[in-house]
C-alpha positions in Angstrom: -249.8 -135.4 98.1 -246.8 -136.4 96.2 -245.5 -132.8 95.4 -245.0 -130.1 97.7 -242.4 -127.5 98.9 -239.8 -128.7 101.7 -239.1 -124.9 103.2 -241.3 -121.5 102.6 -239.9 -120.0 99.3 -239.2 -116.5 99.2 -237.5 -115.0 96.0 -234.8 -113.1 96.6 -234.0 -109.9 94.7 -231.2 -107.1 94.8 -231.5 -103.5 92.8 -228.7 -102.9 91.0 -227.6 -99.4 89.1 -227.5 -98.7 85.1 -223.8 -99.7 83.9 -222.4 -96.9 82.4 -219.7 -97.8 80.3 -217.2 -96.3 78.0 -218.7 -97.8 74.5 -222.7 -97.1 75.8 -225.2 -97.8 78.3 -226.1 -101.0 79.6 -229.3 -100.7 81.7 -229.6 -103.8 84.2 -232.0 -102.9 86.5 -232.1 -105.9 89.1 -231.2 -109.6 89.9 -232.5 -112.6 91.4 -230.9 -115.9 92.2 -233.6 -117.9 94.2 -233.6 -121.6 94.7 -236.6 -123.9 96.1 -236.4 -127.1 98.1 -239.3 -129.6 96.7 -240.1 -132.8 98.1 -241.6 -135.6 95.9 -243.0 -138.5 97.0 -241.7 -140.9 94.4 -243.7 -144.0 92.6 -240.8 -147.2 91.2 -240.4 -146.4 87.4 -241.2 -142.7 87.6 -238.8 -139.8 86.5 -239.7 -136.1 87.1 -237.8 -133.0 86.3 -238.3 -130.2 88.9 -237.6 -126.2 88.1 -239.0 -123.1 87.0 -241.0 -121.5 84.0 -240.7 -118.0 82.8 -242.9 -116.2 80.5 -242.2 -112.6 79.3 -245.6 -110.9 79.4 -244.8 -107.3 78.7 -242.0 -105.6 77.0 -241.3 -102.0 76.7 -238.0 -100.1 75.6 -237.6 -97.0 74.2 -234.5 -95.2 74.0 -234.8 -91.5 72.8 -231.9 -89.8 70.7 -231.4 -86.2 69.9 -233.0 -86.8 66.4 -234.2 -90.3 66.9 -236.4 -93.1 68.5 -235.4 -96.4 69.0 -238.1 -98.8 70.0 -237.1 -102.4 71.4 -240.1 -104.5 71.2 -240.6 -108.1 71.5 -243.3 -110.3 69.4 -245.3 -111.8 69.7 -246.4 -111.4 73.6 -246.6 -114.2 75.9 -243.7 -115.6 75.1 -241.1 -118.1 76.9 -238.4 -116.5 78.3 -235.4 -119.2 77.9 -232.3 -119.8 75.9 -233.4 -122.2 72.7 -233.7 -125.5 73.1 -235.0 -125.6 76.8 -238.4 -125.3 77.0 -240.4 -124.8 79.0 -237.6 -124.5 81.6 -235.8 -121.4 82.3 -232.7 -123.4 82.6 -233.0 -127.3 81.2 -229.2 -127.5 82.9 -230.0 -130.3 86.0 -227.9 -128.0 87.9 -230.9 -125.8 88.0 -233.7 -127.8 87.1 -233.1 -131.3 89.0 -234.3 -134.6 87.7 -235.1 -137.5 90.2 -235.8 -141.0 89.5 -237.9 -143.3 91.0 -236.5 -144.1 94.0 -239.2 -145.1 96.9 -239.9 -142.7 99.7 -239.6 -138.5 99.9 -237.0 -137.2 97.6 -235.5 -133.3 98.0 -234.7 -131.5 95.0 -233.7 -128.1 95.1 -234.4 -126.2 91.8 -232.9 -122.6 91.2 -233.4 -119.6 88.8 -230.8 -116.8 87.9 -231.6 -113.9 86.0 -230.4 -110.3 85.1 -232.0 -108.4 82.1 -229.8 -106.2 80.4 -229.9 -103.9 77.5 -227.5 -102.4 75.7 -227.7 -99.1 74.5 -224.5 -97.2 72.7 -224.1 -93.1 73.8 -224.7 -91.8 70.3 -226.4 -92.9 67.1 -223.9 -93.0 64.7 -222.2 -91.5 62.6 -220.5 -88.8 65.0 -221.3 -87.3 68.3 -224.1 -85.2 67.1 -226.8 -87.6 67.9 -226.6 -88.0 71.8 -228.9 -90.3 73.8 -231.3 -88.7 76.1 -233.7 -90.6 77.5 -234.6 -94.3 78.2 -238.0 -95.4 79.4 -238.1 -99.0 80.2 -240.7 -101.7 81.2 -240.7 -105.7 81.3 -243.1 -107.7 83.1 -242.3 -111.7 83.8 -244.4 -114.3 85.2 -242.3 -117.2 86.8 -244.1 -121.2 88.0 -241.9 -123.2 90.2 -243.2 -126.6 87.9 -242.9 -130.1 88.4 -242.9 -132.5 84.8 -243.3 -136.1 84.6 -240.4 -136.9 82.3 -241.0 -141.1 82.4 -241.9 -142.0 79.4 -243.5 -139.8 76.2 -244.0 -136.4 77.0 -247.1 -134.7 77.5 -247.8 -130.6 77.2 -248.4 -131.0 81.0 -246.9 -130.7 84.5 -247.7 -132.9 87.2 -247.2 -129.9 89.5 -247.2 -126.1 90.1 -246.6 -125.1 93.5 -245.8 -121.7 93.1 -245.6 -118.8 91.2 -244.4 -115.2 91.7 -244.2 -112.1 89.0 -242.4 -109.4 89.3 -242.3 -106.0 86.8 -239.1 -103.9 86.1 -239.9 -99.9 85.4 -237.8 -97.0 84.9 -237.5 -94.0 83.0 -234.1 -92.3 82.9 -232.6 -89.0 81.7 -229.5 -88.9 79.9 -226.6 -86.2 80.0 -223.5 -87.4 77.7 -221.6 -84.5 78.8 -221.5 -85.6 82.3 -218.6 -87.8 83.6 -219.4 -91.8 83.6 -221.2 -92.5 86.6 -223.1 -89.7 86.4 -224.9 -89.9 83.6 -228.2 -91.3 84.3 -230.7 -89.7 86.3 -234.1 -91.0 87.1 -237.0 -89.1 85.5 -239.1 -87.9 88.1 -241.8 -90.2 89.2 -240.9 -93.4 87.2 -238.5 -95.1 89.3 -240.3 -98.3 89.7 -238.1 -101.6 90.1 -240.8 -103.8 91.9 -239.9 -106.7 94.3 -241.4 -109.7 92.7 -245.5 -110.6 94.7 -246.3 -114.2 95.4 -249.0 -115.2 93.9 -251.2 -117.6 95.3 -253.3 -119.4 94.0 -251.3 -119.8 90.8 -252.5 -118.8 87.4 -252.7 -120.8 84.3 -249.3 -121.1 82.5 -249.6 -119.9 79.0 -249.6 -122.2 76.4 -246.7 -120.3 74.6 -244.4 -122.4 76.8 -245.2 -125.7 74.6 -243.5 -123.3 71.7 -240.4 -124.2 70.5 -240.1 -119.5 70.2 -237.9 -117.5 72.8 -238.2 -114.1 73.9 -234.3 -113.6 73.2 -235.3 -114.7 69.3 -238.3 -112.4 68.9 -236.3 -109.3 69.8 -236.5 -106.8 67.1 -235.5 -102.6 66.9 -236.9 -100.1 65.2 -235.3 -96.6 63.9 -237.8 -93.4 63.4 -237.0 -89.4 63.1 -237.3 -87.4 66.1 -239.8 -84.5 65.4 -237.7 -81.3 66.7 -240.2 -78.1 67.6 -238.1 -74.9 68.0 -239.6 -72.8 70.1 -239.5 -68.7 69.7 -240.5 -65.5 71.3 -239.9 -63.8 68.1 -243.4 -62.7 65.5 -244.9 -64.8 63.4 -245.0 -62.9 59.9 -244.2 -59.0 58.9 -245.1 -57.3 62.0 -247.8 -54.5 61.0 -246.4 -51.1 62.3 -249.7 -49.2 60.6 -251.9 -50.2 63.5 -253.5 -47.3 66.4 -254.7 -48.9 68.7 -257.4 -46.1 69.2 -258.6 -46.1 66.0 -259.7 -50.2 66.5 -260.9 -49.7 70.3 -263.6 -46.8 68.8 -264.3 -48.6 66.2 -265.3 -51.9 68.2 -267.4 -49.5 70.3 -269.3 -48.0 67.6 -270.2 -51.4 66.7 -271.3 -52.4 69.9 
């Protein structure tokens, strides 16, 4: 087998707190920076290009204000998750994704991913301080192929290899109190507290064909503005209240009709 993996590859990941800053919110829920050793058996005259493939599969964000909803949504779903330019590697940068040539023998190539999602959200919707934020419920899901491409000669929408794959899901839901000092602003809603440690999955699923697409997740962001419905509620009566009824009269008179 000319591919395979030179060490057991676990990813590593670290939980990290919401950012509260002075200007707004900035809700970074985790971060991994994992790296994997891959051994290729090379052929004279071949070139291959070793690192990872992301794909955002699910995207979910919605920020609640006093009087408004703000929906972050992403379309369309699958789509690569890269910066423009690089697909279908996370990082095209041979820092990250190495490229070896074709030297004769076993060649090691360690390929590495970094990544941190963060959304920004400011305290208040403008204009004012009137409009407070209150609530965030947030959800992304992200499959990620460790990938080996043939680069020698015309590229193909193909890899020579996959050797592994691992997803992982961030999920949260957070109550907001503006009035509270910085740092203490975001509470977890009770029950949805779900940052996920990302599973391996083995044996690896099909990579979706949105990686061939020159379409990013960062470019297919978009937000959308609605009204809040407000219901008061109220122990007061509804209408005139009637002060002519006797209660004796009615009860007697349900009787006689019975």
């Amino acid at each position: 087998m000319p591919f395979r993996l030179g060490k057991a590859f676990s990813p590593s990941y670290k939980l990290l707190k919401p950012l509260e800053q002075a200007g707004g919110l900035a809700l970074q829920l985790a971060e991994w920076d994992s790296a994997a050793l891959v051994e290729i058996t090379n052929e004279p005259g071949k070139k291959f290009k070793v690192g990872f493939v992301q794909v955002l599969f699910d995207n979910e964000v919605v920020a609640t204000y006093k009087s408004h909803i703000l929906t972050v949504s992403c379309a369309p779903l699958p789509v690569l998750d890269s910066d423009p330019g690089m697909l279908p590697f996370y990082e095209a940068d041979v820092a990250y994704s190495p490229e070896v040539d074709g030297a004769v023998g076993t060649v090691r190539a360690e390929a590495k991913i970094y990544d941190s999602p963060e959304d920004p959200f400011d305290w208040y919707k403008a204009p004012g301080t009137a409009n407070p934020l209150i609530n965030v419920r947030y959800r992304l899901k992200f499959k990620t192929w460790l990938v080996v491409r043939d680069i020698t000669g015309p590229l193909t929408q193909s890899f020579a290899a996959v050797l592994t794959q691992f997803n992982y899901v961030l999920e949260a839901g957070f109550n907001v109190d503006v009035t509270r000092p910085l740092g203490s602003r975001c509470g977890f809603a009770t029950g949805s507290e779900k940052p996920n440690k990302p599973d391996l999955v083995s044996p690896t699923t099909p990579i979706h064909a949105c990686v061939w697409k020159d379409v990013v997740a960062n470019d297919c962001l978009s937000e959308t503005w609605k009204d809040r419905a407000l219901v008061v509620s109220s122990t007061a009566p509804i209408g005139a209240p009637n002060t002519g009824v006797n209660v004796k009269n009615i009860a007697q008179s349900v009787f006689n009709k019975g």
